[in-house]
Backbone as numpy.savetxt, mean C-alpha at the origin, in Angstrom:
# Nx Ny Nz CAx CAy CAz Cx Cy Cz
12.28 5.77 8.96 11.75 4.89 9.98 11.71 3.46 9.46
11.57 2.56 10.21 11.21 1.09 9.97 10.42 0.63 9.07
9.12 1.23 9.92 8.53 0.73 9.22 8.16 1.68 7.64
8.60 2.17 7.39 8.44 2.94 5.57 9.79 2.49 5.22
10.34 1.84 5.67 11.34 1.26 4.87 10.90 0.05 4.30
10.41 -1.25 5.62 9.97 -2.56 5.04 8.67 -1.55 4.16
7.57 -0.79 4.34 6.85 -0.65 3.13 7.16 -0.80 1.86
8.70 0.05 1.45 8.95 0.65 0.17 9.54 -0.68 -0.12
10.08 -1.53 0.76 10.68 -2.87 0.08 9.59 -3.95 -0.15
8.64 -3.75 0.51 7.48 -4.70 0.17 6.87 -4.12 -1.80
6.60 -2.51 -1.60 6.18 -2.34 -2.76 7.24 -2.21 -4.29
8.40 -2.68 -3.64 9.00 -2.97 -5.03 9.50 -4.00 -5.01
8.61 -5.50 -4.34 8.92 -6.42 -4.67 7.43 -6.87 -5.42
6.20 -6.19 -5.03 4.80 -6.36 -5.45 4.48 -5.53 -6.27
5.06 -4.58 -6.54 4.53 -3.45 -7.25 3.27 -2.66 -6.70
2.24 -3.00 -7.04 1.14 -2.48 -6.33 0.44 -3.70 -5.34
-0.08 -3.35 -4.33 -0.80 -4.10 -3.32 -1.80 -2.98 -2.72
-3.00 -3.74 -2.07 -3.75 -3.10 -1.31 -3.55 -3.18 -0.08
-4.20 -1.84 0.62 -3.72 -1.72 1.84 -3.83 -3.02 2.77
-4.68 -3.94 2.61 -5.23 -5.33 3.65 -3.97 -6.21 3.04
-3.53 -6.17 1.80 -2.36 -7.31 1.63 -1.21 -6.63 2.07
-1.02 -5.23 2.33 0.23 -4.54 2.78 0.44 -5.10 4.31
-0.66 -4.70 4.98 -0.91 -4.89 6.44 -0.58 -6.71 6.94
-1.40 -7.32 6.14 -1.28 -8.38 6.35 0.24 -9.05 6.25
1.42 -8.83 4.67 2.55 -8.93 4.76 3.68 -8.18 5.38
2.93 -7.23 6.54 4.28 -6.45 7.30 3.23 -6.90 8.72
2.96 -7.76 9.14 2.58 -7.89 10.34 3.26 -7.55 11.46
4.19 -7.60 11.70 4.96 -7.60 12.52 4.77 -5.75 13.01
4.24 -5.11 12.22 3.79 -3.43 12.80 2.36 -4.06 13.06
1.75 -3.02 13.55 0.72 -2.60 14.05 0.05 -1.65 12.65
-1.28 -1.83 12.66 -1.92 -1.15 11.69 -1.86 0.20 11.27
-2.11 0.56 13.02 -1.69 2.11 12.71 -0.05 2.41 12.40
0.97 1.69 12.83 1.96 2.24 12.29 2.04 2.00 10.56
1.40 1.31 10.17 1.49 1.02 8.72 0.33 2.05 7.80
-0.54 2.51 8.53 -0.87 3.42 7.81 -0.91 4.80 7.73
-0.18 5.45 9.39 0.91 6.15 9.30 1.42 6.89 8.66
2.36 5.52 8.34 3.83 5.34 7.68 3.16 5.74 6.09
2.22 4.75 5.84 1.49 5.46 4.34 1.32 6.78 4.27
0.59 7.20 4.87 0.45 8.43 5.31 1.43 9.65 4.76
2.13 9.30 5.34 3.46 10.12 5.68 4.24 9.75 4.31
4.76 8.51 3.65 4.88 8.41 2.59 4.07 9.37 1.06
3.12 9.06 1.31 2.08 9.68 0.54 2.49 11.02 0.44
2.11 11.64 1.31 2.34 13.28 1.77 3.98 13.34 1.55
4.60 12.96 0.83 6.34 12.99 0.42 6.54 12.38 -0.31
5.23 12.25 -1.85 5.62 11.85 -2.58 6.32 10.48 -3.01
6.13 9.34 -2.40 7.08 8.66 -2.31 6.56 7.31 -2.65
5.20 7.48 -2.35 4.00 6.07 -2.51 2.69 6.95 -3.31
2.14 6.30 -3.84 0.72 6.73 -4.23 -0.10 5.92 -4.07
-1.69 6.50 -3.60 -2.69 5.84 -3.33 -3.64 5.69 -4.42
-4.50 4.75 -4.34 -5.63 4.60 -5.72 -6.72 4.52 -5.07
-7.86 4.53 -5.33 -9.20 4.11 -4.91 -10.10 3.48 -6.14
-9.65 2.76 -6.37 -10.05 1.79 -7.07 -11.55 1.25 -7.31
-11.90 1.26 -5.97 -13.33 1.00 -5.67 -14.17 0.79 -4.39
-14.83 0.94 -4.08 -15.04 1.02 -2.86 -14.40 -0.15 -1.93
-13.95 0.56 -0.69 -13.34 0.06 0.03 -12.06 -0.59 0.09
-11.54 -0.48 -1.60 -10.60 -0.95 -1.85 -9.27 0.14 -2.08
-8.05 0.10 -1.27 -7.12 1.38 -1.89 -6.09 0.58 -1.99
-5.07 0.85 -3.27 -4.11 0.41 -3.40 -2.88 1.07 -3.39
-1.70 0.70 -3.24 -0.74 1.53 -2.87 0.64 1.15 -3.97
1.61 2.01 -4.12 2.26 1.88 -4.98 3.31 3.07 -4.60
4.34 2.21 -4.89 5.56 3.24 -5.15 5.54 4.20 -6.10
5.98 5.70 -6.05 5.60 6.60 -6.51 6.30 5.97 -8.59
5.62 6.34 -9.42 5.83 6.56 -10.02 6.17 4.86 -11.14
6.20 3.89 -10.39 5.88 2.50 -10.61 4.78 2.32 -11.08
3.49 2.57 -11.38 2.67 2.37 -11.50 1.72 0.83 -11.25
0.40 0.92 -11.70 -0.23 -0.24 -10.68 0.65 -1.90 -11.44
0.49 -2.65 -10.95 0.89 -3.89 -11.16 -0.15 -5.21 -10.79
-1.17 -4.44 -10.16 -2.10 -5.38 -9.23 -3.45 -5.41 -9.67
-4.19 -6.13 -10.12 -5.34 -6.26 -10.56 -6.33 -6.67 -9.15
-7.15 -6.19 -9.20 -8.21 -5.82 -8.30 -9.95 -6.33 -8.78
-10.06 -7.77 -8.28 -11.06 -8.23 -8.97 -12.48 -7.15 -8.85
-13.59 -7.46 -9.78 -14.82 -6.45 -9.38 -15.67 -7.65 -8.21
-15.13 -8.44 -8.48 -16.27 -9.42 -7.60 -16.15 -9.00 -6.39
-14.93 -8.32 -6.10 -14.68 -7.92 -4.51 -15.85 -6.95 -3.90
-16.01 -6.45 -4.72 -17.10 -5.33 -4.42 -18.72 -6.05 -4.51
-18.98 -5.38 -2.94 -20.00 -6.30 -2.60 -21.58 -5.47 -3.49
């Protein structure tokens, strides 16, 4: 599909991103198709999710590992 394609090209140009900077740089979908598409990625191996910390999940091409630092200040 479309949109898990621009995903997988977004995450191997970022390496890791969180889901709000994913969403935000594929605007052009709709939220739900972008998380979906994670979704569905995920469940096929193909992306991996983190939970990092509350409220925060990051996403990553399978097997790339993280690249993205995730301040603590974020966490309220």
């Amino acid at each position: 599909m479309e949109v898990e394609t621009a995903i997988l090209r977004q995450l191997d140009e970022c390496g890791s991103c969180t889901m709000e900077e994913l969403v935000r740089a594929l605007s052009h979908f709709t939220l739900n198709q972008v998380f979906f598409a994670i979704d569905r990625l995920s469940r096929e191996g193909k992306v991996s999710l983190r939970h990092p910390m509350r409220f925060v999940y990051l996403v990553s091409a399978a097997g790339s590992g993280p690249r993205h630092q995730v301040s603590r200040a974020a966490d309220p």
